[in-house]
C-alpha positions in Angstrom: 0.0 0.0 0.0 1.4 3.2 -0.9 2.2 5.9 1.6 -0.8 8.2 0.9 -2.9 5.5 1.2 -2.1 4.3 4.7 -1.2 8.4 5.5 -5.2 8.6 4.2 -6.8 5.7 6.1 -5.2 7.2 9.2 -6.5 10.3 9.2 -9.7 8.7 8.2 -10.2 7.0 11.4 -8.5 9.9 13.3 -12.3 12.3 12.3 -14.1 9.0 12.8 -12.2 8.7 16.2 -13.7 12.1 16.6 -17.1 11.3 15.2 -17.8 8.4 17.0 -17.3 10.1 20.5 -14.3 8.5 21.7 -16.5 5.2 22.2 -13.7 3.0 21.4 -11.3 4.4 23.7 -14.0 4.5 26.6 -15.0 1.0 26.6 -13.9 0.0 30.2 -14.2 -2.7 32.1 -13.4 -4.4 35.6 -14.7 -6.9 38.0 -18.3 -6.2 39.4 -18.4 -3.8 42.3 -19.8 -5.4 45.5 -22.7 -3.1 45.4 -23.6 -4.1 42.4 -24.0 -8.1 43.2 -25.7 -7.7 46.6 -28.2 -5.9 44.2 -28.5 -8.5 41.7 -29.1 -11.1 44.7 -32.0 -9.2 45.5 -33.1 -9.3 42.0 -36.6 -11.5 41.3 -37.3 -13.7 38.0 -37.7 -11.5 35.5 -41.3 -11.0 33.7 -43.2 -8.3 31.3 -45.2 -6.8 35.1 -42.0 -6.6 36.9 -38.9 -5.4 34.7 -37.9 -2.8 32.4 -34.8 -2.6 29.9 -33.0 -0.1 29.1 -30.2 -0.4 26.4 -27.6 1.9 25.7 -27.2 2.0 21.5 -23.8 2.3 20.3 -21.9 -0.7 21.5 -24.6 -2.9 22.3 -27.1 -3.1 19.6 -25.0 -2.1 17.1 -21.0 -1.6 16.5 -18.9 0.5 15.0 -18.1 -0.5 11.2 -15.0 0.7 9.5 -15.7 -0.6 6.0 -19.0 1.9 6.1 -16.7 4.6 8.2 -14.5 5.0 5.5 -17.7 5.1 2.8 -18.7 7.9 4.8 -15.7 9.7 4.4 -14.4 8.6 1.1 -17.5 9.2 -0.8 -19.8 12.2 0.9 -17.0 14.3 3.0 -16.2 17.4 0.6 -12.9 19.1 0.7 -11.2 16.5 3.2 -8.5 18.6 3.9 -9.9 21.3 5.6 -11.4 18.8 7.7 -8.7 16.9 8.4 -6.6 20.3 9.4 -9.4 21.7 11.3 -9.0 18.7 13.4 -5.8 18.5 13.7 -5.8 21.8 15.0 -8.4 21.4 17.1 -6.7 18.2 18.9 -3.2 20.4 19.2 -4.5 23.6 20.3 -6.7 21.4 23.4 -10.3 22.1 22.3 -11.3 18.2 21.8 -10.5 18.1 25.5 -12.6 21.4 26.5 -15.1 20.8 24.5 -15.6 16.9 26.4 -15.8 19.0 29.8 -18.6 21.2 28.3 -20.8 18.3 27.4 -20.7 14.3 27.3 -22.9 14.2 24.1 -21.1 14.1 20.6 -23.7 16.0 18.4 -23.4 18.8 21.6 -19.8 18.7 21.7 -19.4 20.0 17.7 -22.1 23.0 18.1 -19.6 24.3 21.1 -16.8 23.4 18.3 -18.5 25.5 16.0 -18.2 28.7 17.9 -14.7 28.5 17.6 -14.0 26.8 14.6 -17.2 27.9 11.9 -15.6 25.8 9.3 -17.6 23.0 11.1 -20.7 24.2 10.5 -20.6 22.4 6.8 -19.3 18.7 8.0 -22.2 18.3 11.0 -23.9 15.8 8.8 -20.7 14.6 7.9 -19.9 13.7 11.8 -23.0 12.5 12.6 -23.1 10.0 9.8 -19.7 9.0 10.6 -21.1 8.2 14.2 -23.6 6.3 13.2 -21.3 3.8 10.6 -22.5 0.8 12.5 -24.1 -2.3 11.6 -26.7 -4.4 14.0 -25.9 -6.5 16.1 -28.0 -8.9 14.5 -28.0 -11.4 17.7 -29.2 -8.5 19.9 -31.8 -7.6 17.5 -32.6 -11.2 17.9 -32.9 -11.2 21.4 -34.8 -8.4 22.0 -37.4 -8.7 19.3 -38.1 -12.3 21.8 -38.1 -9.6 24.8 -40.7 -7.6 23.1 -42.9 -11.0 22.2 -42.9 -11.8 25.7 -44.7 -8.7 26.5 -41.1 -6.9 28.0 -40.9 -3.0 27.5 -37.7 -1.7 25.9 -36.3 1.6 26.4 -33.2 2.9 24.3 -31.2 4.9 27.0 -28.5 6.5 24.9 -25.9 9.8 24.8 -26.9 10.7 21.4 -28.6 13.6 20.5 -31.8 14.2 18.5 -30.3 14.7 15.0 -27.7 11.7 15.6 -31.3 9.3 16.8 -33.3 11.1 13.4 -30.4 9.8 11.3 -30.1 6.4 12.8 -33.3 6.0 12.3 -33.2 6.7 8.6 -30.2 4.2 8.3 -31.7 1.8 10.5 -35.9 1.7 10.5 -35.7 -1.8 11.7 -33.7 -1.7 14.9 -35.3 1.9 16.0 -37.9 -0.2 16.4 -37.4 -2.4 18.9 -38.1 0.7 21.5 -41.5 1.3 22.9 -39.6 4.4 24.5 -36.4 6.3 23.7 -34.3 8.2 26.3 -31.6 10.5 24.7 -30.2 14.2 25.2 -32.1 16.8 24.6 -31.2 20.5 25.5 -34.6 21.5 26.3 -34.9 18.4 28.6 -31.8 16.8 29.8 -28.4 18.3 28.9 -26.5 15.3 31.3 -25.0 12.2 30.1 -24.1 9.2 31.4 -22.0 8.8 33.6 -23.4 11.9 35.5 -25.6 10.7 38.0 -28.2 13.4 36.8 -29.0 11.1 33.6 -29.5 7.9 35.5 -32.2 10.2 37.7 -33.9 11.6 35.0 -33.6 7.9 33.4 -35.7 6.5 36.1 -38.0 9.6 36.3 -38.6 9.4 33.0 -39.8 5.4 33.9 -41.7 6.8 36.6 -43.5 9.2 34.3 -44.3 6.5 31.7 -45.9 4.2 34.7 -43.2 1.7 35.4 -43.8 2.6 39.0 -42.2 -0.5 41.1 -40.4 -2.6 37.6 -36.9 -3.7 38.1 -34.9 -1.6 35.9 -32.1 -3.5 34.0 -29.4 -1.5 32.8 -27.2 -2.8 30.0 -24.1 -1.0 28.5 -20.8 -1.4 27.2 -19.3 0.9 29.5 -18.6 0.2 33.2 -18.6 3.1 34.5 -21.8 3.6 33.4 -22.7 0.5 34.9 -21.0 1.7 38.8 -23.1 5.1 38.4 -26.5 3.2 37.2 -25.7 0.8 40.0 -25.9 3.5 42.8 -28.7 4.8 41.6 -30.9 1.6 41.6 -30.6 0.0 38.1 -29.6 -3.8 38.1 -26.8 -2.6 35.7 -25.0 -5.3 33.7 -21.5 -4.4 31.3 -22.4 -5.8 27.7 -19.5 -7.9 26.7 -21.5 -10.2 24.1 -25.0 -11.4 22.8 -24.5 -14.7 24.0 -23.7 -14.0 27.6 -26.3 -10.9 27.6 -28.7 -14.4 26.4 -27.7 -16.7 29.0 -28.3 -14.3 32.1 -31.6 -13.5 30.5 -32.4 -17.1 30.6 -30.9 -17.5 34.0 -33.2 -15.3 35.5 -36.1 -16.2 33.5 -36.8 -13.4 30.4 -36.1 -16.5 28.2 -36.9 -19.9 27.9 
C-alpha cells in the first residue's frame, strides 16, 4: 500500500475517532463492584409486570463499522482537507478536551466546536453519519425482538442527540424499532449524560413518568462506568461484553426460555 494511502486511512479514522465520541477508547471494564452483586441477589425472576430494559445503543445493539466509516468519508466528505486540518488543529490547540468537559454528548460537543471553529458548521452531517457507521448486532436484534414478544418494555437509553437518533433511524428503521420508549439528550430536557448521575435520575424519572412505577430496571451498556453510576442509583446494571452472555443471564433469571 502506498504511503498516501495508509497516510489517508489514518486520518480517516482519526475524524471518525472524533465522530464516533471516543466510544472506542471509553470502553472500560473491571470486575463487578460489590454493590452491584448484593443488588443482583435481590433481583426477582424477570417478567413483562416486573422489569424494564434499558439499552444503551452504540456498543450494544449495534457496533462501529470501519468498512462503512470509510464510505462515509471517502465518498460524501467534501474538501477532506480542511477537515482533516481543522481537526488536527483542534486536537493540538486542546479544544477536543474542552469541548468533552462542556458536554458528554457528541452532536453537543461539535455545536460548542462550532463557535470556535465555523468551518464545522458544513461537515455536521458529515460527523453525525460517521457516528452512526454501524451495523446491527443482529443477535441483539434477535434477542430483544423475543423480549418484546414476551410482552417486555424496551427503552433505548443513549448519549446521542436528537439529529444523531433522526439519522439512525433513517439508516436503521428496523432496529429503532425495537423501543417502545427512547431516552436521549435533549437541550430542552436533559443536557446530562451518562455517567453523571443526573441522567440515571432523570432515566428513572422518565420510567416513573411513563408508569413503570415498582419494575426492576435492568441497565445494559458497554461501559462500566456507566454500569458503577446506574448501580448507585438503583438500576440492576449489567456491562455488555457479548449477545451470547447478555442471552444466557436473560435465561438465567427467566426473560427466556
Amino acid at each position: 500500500m502506498k504511503m498516501y494511502v495508509k497516510i489517508a486511512l489514518f486520518m480517516t479514522f482519526l475524524v471518525a475517532g472524533f465522530a464516533q465520541g471516543g466510544l472506542i477508547a471509553s470502553h472500560k471494564s473491571h470486575n463487578k463492584s460489590h454493590m452491584g452483586e448484593a443488588l443482583w441477589a435481590t433481583l426477582q425472576p424477570m417478567t413483562p409486570q416486573n422489569t424494564l430494559f434499558f439499552f444503551d445503543l452504540h456498543g450494544v445493539i449495534s457496533h462501529t463499522s470501519s468498512p462503512d466509516i470509510w464510505a462515509e468519508f471517502s465518498k460524501n466528505v467534501e474538501n477532506k482537507g480542511v477537515l482533516l486540518s481543522t481537526m488536527a488543529k483542534i486536537g493540538w490547540n486542546g479544544d477536543w478536551a474542552w469541548a468533552k468537559k462542556q458536554t458528554k454528548v457528541f452532536e453537543f460537543r461539535i455545536d460548542v466546536l462550532t463557535e470556535r471553529y465555523p468551518i464545522l458548521e458544513k461537515y455536521k452531517q458529515n460527523f453525525i453519519s460517521l457516528t452512526n457507521a454501524q451495523k446491527p448486532n443482529e443477535k441483539m436484534v434477535r434477542i430483544i425482538k423475543e423480549l418484546r414478544n414476551k410482552g417486555f418494555t424496551i427503552v433505548l437509553a443513549s448519549n446521542i442527540g436528537p439529529k444523531t437518533l433522526e439519522d439512525f433511524k433513517v439508516k436503521f428503521p428496523e432496529v429503532a424499532a425495537l423501543f417502545d420508549d427512547m431516552y436521549i439528550i435533549d437541550k430542552k430536557i436533559n443536557f446530562y449524560g451518562k455517567p453523571d448521575s443526573k441522567y440515571f435520575e432523570g432515566l428513572k424519572q422518565f420510567a416513573l413518568d411513563k408508569g413503570h412505577a415498582g419494575k426492576q430496571m435492568v441497565f445494559t451498556d458497554d461501559d462500566q462506568e456507566n454500569i458503577d453510576v446506574s448501580v448507585r442509583k438503583g438500576f440492576f446494571g449489567t456491562f455488555f461484553t457479548g449477545a451470547d452472555a447478555f442471552e444466557k443471564l436473560l435465561k438465567t433469571y427467566g426473560a427466556l426460555a
